[in-house]
C-alpha positions in Angstrom: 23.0 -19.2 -50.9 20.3 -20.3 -48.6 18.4 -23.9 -49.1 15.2 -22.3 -50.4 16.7 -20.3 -53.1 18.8 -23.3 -54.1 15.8 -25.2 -54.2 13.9 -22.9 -56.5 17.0 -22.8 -59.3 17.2 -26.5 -58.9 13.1 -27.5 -59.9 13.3 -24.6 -62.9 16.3 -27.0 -64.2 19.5 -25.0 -62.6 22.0 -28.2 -62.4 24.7 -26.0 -60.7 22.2 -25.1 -58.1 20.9 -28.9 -57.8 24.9 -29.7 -57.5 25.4 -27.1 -54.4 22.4 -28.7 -53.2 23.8 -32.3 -52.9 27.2 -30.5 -51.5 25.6 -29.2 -48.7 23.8 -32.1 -47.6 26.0 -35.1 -48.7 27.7 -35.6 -45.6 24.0 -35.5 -43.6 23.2 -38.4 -46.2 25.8 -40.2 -45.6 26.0 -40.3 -42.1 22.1 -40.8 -41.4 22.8 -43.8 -43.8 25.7 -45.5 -41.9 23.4 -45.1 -39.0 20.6 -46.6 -39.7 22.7 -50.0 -40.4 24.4 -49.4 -44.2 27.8 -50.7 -44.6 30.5 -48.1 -45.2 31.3 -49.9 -48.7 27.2 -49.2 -49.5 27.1 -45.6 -48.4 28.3 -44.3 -51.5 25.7 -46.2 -53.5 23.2 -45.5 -50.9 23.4 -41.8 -51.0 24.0 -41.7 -54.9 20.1 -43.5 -55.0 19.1 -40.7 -52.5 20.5 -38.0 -54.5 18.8 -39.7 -57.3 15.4 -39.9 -56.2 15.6 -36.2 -54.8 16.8 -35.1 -58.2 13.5 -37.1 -59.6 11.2 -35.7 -57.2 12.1 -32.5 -56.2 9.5 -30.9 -58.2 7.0 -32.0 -55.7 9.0 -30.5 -53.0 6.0 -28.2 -51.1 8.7 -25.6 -49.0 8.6 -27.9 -45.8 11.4 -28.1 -44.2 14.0 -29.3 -46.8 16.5 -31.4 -44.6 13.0 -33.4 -43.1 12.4 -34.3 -46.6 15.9 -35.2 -47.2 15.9 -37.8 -44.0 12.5 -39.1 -45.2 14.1 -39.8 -48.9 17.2 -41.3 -47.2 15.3 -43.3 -44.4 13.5 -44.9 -47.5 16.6 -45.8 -49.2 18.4 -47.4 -46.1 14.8 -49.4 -46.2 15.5 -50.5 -50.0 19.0 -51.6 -48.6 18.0 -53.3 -45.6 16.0 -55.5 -47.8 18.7 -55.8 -50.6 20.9 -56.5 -47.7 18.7 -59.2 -46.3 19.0 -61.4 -49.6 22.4 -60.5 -49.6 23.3 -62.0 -46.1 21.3 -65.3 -47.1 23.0 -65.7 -50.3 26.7 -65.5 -48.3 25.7 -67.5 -45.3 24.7 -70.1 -47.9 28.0 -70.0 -49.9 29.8 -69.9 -46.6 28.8 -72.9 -45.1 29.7 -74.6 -49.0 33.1 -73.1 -48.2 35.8 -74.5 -45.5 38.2 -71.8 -45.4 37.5 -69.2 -42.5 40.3 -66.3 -42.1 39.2 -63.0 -40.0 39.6 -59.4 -41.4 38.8 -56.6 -40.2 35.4 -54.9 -41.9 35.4 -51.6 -43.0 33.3 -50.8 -40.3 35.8 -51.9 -37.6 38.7 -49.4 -39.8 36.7 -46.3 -39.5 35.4 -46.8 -36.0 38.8 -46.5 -34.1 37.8 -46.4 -30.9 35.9 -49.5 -29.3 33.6 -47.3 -27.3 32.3 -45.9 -30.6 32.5 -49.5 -31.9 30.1 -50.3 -29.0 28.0 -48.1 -29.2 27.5 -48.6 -33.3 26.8 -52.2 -32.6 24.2 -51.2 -29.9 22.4 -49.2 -31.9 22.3 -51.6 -35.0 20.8 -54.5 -32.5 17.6 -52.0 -31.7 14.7 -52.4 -34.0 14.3 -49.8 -36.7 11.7 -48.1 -35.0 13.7 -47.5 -32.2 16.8 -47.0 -33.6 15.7 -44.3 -36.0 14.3 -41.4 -33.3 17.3 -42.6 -31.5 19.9 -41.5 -34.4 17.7 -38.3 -35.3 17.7 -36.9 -31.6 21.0 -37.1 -31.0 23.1 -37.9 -33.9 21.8 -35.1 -35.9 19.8 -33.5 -33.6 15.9 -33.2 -35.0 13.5 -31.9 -32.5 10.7 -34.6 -31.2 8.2 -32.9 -34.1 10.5 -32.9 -36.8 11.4 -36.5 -36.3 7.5 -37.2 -36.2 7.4 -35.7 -40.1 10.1 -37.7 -40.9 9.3 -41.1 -39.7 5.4 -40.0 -40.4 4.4 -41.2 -36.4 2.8 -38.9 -34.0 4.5 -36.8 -31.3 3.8 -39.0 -28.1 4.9 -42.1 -30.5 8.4 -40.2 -31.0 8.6 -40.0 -27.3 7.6 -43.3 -26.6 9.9 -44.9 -29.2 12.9 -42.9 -27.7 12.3 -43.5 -23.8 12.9 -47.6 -25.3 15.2 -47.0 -27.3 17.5 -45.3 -24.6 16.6 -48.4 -22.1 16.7 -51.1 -24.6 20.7 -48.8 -25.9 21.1 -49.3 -22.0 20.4 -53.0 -21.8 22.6 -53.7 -25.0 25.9 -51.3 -23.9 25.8 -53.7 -20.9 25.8 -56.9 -22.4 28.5 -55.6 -24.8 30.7 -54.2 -21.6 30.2 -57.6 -20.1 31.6 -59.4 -23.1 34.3 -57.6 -23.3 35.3 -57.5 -19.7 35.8 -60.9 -19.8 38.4 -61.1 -22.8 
């Protein structure tokens, strides 16, 4: 059954069409979410609030392009993280420096990316700034054209373009700082 006519059932009250809806496009959620920075123990949570919020809102849904609306929705909620996650990160590094004990294990993050070029690139991508990391992850992680990432991250066309020509040198200029770190091990 095709998006729109999901969509329809789902905003006259059809939950089993609203449930086929977030089956389809779970696994776009999630991964948009892990790459715009969200920890792999948040993505659930993360793409439960998107879900959420959709659910809430979908009666305003015009026809657009449904998945654009769905990246705007998620992009949002990775923003609501990133600031939970801020005050997060404050609160730990406080308690951490209270704390003496210092043992290493491996994030969840280091488990699921097995191979240490992914695990490079990853990192790379997290040290660019939002807006450069977010037409980066749309062109080629889940492959939005130049006008449909303009609608999601609500930016003009030759500000997509722009953003992305950084972001692949500054991605350049942080790969090679993390090769040359690791060549030396």
């Amino acid at each position: 059954m095709p998006d729109k006519e999901l969509i329809a059932k789902a905003q006259s009250g059809d939950l089993e069409s609203y449930s086929l809806l977030m089956q389809l496009h779970h696994r776009t959620v999630e991964k948009f979410a892990f790459q715009c920075g969200v920890h792999v123990h948040d993505i659930p949570d993360v793409t439960q609030e998107v879900f959420i919020k959709l659910y809430r809102f979908l009666h305003q849904f015009n026809h657009e392009r449904f998945t654009t609306w769905l990246y705007k929705i998620t992009l949002n909620a990775t923003r609501d993280y990133y600031r939970k996650e801020t005050r997060e990160v404050a609160k730990e590094h406080r308690l951490s420096q209270n704390s003496s004990k210092h043992t290493y294990t491996p994030s969840a993050e280091e488990r699921i990316l097995i191979f240490e070029e992914d695990q490079e690139l990853h990192i790379a991508i997290l040290q660019l700034d939002g807006k450069y990391r977010h037409p980066i992850v749309l062109f080629y992680f889940h492959e939005l054209t130049y006008e449909q990432i303009a609608d999601v991250l609500n930016i003009s066309l030759p500000s997509v373009k722009t953003r992305l020509l950084r972001a692949k040198e500054q991605l350049k200029r942080e790969l090679s700082k993390i090769g040359g770190t690791n060549n030396g091990r």
